[in-house]
C-alpha positions as a Python dict, from the first residue, in 0.01 Angstrom:
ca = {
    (1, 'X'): (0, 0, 0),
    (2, 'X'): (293, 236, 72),
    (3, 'X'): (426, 176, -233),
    (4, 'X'): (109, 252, -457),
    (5, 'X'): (87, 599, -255),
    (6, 'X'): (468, 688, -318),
    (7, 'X'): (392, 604, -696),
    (8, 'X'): (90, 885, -741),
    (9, 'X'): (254, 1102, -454),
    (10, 'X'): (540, 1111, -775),
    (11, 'X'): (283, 1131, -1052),
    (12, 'X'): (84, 1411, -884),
    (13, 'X'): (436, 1599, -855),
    (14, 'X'): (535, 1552, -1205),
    (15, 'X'): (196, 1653, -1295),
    (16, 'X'): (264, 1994, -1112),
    (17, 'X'): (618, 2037, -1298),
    (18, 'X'): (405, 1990, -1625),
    (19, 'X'): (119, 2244, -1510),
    (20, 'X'): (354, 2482, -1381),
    (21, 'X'): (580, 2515, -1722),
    (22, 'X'): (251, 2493, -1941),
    (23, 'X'): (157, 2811, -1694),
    (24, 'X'): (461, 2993, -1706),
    (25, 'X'): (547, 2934, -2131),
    (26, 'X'): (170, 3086, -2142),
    (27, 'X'): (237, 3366, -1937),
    (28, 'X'): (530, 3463, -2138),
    (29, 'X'): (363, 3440, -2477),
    (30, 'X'): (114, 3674, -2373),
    (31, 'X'): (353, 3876, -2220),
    (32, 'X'): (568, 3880, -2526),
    (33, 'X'): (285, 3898, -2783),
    (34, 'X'): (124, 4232, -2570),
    (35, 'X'): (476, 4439, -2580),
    (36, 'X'): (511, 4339, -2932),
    (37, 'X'): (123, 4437, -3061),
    (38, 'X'): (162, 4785, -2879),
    (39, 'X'): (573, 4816, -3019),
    (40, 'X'): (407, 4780, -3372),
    (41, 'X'): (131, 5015, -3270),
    (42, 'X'): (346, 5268, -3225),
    (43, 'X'): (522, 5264, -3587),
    (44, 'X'): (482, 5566, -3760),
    (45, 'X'): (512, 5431, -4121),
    (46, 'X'): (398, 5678, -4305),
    (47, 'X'): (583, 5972, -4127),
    (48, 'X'): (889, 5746, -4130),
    (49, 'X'): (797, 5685, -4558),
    (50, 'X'): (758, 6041, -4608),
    (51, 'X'): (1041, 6178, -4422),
    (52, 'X'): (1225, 5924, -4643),
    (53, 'X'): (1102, 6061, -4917),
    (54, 'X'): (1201, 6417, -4861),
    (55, 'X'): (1528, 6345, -4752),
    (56, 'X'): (1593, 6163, -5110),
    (57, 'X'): (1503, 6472, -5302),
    (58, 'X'): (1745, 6645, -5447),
    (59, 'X'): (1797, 6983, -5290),
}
């Protein structure tokens, strides 16, 4: 009987090890995906284009 409770006592642990990664790789996608949505956000293409642009014309 001990020996069937030390088994699952192990499984339940490695089953916490799995939940706990699974947790903390989502956390870090969402963290990562967030910064990088609002870093895009903040891209001023066409000011960047046109400024470009005018600095290419010959003077």
């Amino acid at each position: 009987m001990h020996d069937i409770i030390e088994h699952y006592g192990k499984v339940v642990i490695a089953l916490a090890g799995v939940l706990a990664a699974v947790l903390l790789t989502a956390a870090v996608v969402t963290i990562v995906s967030s910064k990088t949505k609002d870093a895009v956000n903040e891209i001023s293409y066409k000011e960047n284009i046109y400024s470009a642009i005018d600095a290419s014309k010959p003077e």
